[in-house]
C-alpha positions as CSV (number, residue, x, y, z in Angstrom):
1,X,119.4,102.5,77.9
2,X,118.6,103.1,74.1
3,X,115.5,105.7,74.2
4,X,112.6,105.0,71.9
5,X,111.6,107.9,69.2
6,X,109.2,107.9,66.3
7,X,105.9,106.5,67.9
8,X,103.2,109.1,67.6
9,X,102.4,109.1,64.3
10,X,101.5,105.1,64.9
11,X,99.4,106.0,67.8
12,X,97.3,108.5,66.2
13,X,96.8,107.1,62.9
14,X,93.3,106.4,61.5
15,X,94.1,103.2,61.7
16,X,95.2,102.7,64.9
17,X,92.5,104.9,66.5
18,X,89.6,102.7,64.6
19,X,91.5,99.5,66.6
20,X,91.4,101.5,69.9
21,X,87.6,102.0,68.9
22,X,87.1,98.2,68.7
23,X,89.3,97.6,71.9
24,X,87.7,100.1,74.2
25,X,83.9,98.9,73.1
26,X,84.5,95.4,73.8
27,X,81.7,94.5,76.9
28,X,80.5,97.6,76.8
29,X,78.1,98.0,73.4
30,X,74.8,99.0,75.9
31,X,76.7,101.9,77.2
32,X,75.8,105.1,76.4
33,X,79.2,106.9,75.8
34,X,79.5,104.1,73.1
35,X,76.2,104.6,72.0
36,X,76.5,108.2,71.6
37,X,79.8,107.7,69.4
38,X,78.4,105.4,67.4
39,X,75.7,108.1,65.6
40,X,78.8,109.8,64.1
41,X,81.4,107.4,64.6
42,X,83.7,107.7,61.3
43,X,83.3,111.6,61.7
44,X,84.0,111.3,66.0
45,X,87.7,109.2,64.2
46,X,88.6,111.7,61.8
47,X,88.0,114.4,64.6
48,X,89.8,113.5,67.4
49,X,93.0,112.3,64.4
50,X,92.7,116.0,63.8
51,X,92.9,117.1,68.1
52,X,95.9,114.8,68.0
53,X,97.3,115.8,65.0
54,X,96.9,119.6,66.0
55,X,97.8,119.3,69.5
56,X,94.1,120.3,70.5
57,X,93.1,117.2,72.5
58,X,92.3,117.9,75.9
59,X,91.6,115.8,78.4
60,X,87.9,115.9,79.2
61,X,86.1,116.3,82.5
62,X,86.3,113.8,84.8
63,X,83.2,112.0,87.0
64,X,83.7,110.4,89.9
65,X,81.7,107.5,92.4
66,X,83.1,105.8,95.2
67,X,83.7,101.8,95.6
68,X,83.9,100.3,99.1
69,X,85.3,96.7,98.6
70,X,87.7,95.5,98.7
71,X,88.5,98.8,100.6
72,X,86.6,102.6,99.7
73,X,88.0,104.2,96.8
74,X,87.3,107.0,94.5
75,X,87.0,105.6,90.6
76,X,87.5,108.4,87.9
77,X,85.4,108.2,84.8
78,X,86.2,109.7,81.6
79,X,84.0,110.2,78.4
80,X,83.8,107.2,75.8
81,X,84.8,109.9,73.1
82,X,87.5,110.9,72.8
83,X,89.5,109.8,75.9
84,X,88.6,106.7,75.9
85,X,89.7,106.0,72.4
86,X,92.7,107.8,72.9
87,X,94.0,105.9,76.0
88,X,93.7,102.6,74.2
89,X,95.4,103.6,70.6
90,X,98.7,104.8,72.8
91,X,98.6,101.7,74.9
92,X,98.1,99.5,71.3
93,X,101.4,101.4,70.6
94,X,103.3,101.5,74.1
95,X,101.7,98.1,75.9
96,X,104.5,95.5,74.9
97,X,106.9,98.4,75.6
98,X,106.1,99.1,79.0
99,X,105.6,95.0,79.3
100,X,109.3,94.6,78.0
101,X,110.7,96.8,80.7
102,X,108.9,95.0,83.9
103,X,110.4,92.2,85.9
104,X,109.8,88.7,85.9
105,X,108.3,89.8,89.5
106,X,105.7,92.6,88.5
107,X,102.0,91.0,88.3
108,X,98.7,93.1,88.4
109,X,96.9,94.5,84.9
110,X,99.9,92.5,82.6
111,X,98.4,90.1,80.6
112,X,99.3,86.5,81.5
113,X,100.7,88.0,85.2
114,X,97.5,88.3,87.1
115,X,96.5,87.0,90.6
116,X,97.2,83.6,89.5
117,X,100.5,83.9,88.2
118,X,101.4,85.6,91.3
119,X,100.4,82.9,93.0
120,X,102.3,80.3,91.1
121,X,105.6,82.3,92.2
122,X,105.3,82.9,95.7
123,X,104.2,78.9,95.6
124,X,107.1,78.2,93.9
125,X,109.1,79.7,96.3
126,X,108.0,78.7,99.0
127,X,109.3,75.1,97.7
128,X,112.6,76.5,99.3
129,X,111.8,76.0,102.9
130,X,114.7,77.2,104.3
131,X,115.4,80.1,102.3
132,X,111.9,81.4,103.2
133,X,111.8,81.0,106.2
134,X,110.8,84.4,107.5
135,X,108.5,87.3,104.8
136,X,108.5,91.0,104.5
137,X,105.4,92.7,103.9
138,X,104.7,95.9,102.9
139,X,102.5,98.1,100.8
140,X,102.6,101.9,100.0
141,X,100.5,104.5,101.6
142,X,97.6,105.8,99.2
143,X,99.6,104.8,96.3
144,X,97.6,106.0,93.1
145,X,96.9,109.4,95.0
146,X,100.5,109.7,95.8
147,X,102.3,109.0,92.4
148,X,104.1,112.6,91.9
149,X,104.1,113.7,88.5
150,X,107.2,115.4,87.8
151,X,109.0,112.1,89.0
152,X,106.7,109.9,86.3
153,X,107.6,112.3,83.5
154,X,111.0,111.8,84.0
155,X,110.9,108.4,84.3
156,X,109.0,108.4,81.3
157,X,111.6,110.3,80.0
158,X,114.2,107.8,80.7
159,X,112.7,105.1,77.9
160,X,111.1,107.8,75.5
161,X,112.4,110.8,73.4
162,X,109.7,111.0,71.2
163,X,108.9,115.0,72.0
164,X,104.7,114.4,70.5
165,X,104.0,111.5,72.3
166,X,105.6,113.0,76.0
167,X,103.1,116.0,74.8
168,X,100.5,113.3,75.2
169,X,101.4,111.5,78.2
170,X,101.8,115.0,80.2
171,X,98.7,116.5,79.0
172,X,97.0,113.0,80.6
173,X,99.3,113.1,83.5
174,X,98.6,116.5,84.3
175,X,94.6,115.9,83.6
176,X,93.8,115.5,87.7
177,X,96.2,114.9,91.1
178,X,98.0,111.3,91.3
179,X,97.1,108.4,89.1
180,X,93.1,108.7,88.7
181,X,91.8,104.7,89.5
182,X,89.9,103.8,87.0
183,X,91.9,105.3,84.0
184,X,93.3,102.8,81.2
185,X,96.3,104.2,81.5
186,X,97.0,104.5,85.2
187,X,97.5,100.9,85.7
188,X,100.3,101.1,83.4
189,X,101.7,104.2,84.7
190,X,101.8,102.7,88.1
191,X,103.4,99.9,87.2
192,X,106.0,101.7,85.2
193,X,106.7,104.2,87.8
194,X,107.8,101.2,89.9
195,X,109.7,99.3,87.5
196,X,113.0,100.6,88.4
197,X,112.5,100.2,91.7
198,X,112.0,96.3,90.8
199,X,115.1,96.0,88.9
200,X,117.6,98.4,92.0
201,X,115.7,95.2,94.4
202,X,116.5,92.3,92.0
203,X,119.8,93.3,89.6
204,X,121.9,95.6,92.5
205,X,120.4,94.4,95.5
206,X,120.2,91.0,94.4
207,X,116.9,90.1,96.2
208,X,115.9,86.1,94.9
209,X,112.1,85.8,96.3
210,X,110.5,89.4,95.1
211,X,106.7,89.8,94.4
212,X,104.8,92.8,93.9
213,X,100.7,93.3,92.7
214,X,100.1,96.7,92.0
215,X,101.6,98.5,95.2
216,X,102.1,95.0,97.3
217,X,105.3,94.1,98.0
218,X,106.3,90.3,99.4
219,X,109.8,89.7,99.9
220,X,111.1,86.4,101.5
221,X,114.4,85.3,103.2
222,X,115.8,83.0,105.6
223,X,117.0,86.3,107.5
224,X,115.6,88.4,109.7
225,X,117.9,91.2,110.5
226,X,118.3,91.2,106.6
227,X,115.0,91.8,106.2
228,X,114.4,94.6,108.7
229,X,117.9,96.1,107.3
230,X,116.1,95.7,103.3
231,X,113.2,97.6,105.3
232,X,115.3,100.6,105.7
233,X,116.8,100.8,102.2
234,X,113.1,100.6,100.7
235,X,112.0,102.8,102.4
236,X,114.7,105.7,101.6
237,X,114.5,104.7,97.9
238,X,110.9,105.5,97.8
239,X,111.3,108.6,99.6
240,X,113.9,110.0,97.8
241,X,113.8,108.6,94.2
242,X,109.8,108.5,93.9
243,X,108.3,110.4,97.0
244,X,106.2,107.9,98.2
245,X,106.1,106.7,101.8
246,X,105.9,102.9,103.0
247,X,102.3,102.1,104.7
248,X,103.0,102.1,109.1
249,X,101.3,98.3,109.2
250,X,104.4,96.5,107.6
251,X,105.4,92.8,108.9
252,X,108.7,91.0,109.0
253,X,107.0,87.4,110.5
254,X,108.0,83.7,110.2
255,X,105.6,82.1,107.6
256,X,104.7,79.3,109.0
257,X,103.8,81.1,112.3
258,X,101.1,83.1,110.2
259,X,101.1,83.0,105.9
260,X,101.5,85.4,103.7
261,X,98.1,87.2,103.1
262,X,98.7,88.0,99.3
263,X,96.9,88.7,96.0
264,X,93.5,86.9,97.8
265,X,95.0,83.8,99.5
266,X,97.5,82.7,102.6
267,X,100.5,80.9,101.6
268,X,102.2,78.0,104.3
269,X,104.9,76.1,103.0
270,X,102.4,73.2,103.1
271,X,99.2,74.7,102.0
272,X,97.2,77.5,101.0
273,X,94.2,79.0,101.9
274,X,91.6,81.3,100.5
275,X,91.7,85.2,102.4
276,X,89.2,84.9,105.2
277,X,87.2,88.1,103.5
278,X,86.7,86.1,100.2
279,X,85.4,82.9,102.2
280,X,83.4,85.2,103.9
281,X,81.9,86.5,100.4
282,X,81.7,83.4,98.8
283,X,79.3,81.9,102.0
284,X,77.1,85.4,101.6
285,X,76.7,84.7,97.8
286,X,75.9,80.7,98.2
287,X,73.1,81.9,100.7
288,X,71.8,84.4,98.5
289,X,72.0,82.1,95.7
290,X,73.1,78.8,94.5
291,X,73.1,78.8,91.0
292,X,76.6,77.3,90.3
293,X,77.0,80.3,87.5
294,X,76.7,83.2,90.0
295,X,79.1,80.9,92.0
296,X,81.8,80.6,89.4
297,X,84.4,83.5,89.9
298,X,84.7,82.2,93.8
299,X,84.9,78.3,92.6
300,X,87.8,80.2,89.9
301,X,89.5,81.6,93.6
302,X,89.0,78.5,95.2
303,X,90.1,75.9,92.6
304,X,93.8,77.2,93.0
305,X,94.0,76.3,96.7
306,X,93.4,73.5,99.3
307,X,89.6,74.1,99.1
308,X,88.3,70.9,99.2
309,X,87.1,70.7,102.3
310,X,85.8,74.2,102.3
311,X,83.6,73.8,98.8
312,X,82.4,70.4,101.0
313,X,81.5,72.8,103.4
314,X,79.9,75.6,101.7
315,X,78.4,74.1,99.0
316,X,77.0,71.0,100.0
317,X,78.0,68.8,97.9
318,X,80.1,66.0,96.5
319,X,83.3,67.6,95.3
């Protein structure tokens, strides 16, 4: 594999950190990191050119707040200047990169390969009744936490050589334990500390129906035994090659017995159906209130489904 050099000086170029200004503002003019900025803004560019130029940018202090759906989870929050800034002029540089190196298979924070996408695959698939006849599940135990950071260096290592820009990336890396949620960047570190995982399952082990969102893996075949004996060679590559440890609650189970809870919905061969929690949510935000524009996002999950009856249902109305 042909290493990539030569990339820092387009990442911290005035230039390039004015676009990572406008990128990381977009949504968020009211805030008051961007506010702040914004009194000495050309001044805040030229200074934190000079911390990258110099090799003086550190990674500021982190805040943290905890998020309980869909599950409780500490998000990390970083300063608007500089770090901000700085994690979106080295993905402006590094994004179709670390895009070019994923599978056909990879979904979660790629553009064009989100939830729905996912779900156009495994529904695809599943158009081959036989050959999926029976599903591996699995995800992997407090994933982001987990991420070792010697191993993502060196995988990092593998596509770059560029000595400043691997100065970058470590000094990020190394800035708290794991991959902090909430970080630009971890999303694409996660998935690119994966990625070579995805192509031993799909180019040496030749698996044909692979999905994984993030750290959830779906895997379907018209084999059982193969699957439990795919089990056991996941799990060793992921101890071994990237420390990390498959969650106890894996399933190997017939899909038409039960459907494949994945990326928000549960796929039959005949239908699909919206997760149980998200109906759930969608019934607790009609009651609270039934403008259709608070509604949207769940008529956005729903719309990709066999809903029909269930907007009847919910909504009250004449679909």
């Amino acid at each position: 594999m042909k290493r990539i050099n030569n990339l820092y000086a387009s990442i911290i170029s005035i230039e390039n950190l004015q676009l990572a200004d406008e990128m990381a503002r977009k949504g968020k003019l009211m805030q008051y990191g961007v506010i702040l900025h914004d009194k000495n803004r050309e001044q805040n560019i030229l200074k934190l050119h000079e911390m990258l130029l110099n090799k003086t940018y550190t990674t500021s202090t982190y805040t943290t707040f905890k998020i309980y759906e869909p599950k409780e989870r500490i998000i990390y929050r970083l300063p608007y200047f500089p770090d901000r800034i700085t994690h979106h002029a080295v993905m402006n540089i590094l994004e179709p990169i670390f895009v070019s190196t994923f599978t056909n298979d990879t979904y979660s924070c790629i553009k064009g390969k989100g939830i729905h996408a996912a779900l156009r695959g495994v529904k695809a698939a599943l158009k081959d009744t036989t050959g999926t006849t029976y599903c591996l599940k699995l995800d992997i135990k407090k994933f982001y936490p987990s991420v070792d950071h010697e191993v993502l260096k060196q995988i990092l290592r593998r596509k770059f050589k560029d000595t400043d820009l691997l100065w970058l990336l470590d000094e990020i890396i190394d800035s708290t334990e794991g991959l902090p949620i909430g970080n630009y960047l971890s999303q694409y570190f996660a998935n690119f500390y994966l990625t070579y995982f995805d192509h031993w399952l799909k180019e040496t082990l030749r698996v044909k129906y692979y999905f994984r969102y993030a750290d959830d893996i779906v895997i379907l075949s018209d084999n059982k035994p193969y699957l439990h004996e795919l089990l056991a060679k996941i799990r060793e590559y992921l101890d071994v090659q990237l420390k990390l440890t498959v969650k106890h609650n894996y399933q190997i189970f017939p899909v038409q017995a039960r459907g494949i809870d994945f990326v928000g919905y549960v796929f039959f061969h005949t239908h699909i159906m919206l997760r149980k929690s998200i109906k759930q949510n969608f019934c607790k935000m009609i009651a609270r209130n039934k403008n259709k524009q608070s509604i949207a996002s769940y008529n956005g999950w729903a719309k990709h489904c066999n809903s029909k009856h269930l907007l009847k249902k919910i909504l009250h109305e004449k679909i």
